[in-house]
C-alpha positions as CSV (number, residue, x, y, z in Angstrom):
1,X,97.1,130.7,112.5
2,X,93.6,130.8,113.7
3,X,91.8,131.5,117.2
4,X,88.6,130.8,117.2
5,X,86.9,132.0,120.9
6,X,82.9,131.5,122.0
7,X,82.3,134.2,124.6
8,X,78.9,135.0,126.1
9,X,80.1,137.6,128.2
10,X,80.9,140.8,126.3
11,X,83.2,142.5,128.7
12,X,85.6,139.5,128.9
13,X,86.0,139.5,125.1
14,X,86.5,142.8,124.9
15,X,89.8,142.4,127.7
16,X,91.0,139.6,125.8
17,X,90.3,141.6,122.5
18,X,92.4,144.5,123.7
19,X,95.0,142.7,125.5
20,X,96.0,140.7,122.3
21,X,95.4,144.3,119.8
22,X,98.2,146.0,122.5
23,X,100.7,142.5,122.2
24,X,100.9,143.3,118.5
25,X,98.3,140.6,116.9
26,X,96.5,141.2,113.9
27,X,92.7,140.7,115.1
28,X,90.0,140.0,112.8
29,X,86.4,139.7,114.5
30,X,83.1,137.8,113.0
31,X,80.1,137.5,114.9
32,X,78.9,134.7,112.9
33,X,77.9,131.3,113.6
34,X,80.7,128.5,113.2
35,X,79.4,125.9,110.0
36,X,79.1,122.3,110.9
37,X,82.3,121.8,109.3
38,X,84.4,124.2,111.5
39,X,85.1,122.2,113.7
40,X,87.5,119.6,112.0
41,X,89.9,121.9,110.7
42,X,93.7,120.5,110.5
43,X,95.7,120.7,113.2
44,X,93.1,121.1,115.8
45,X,92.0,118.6,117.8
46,X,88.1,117.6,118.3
47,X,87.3,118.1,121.4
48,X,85.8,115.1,123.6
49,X,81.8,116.4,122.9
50,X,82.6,116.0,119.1
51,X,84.2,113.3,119.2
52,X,81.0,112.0,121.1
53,X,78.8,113.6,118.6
54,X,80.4,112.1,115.4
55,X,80.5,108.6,117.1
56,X,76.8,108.7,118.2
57,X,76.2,109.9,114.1
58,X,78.1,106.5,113.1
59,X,76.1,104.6,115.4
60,X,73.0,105.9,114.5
61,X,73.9,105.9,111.1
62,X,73.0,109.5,111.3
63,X,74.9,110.9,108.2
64,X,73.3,113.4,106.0
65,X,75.7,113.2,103.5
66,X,76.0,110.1,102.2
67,X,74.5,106.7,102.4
68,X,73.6,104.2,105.0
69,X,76.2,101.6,105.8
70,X,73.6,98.6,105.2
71,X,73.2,100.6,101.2
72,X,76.7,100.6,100.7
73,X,77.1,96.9,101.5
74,X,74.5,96.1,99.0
75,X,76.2,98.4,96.3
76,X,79.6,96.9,97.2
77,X,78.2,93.2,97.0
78,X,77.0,93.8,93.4
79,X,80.0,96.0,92.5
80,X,82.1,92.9,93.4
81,X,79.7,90.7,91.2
82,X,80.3,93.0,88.0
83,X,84.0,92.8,88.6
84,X,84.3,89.4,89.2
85,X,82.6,88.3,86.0
């Protein structure tokens, strides 16, 4: 299992760092940013701002990865007209 935990406060993570050292868990720290794709791992849930933020991407048609919807209609309408033949 995971735990990922965002802490500004150095004091606080230290506490939690040494209570869950002294209840036996194994505790690995990286003071590294989390990737954009962190935060859809399985088995946790997005949380209500990222749900928000992947919505507003849709809307906007905001995705980096891929193409826009109004693309992909037009390459499925002439995909169906080769098939079709």
């Amino acid at each position: 299992m995971k735990l990922i935990v965002e802490t500004k406060s150095r004091d606080k993570f230290n506490t939690l760092l040494s209570f869950l050292r002294s209840n036996g868990y194994k505790v690995q720290v990286q003071d590294k940013p989390l990737k954009d794709e962190d935060w859809c791992m399985p088995g946790r849930a997005a949380t209500d701002e990222e749900q928000e933020l992947l919505a507003n991407a849709m809307v906007q048609d905001d995705i980096t990865f891929g193409k826009s919807t109004e693309t992909l209609k037009k390459d499925m309408v002439k995909w169906m007209k080769q098939v079709v033949k």
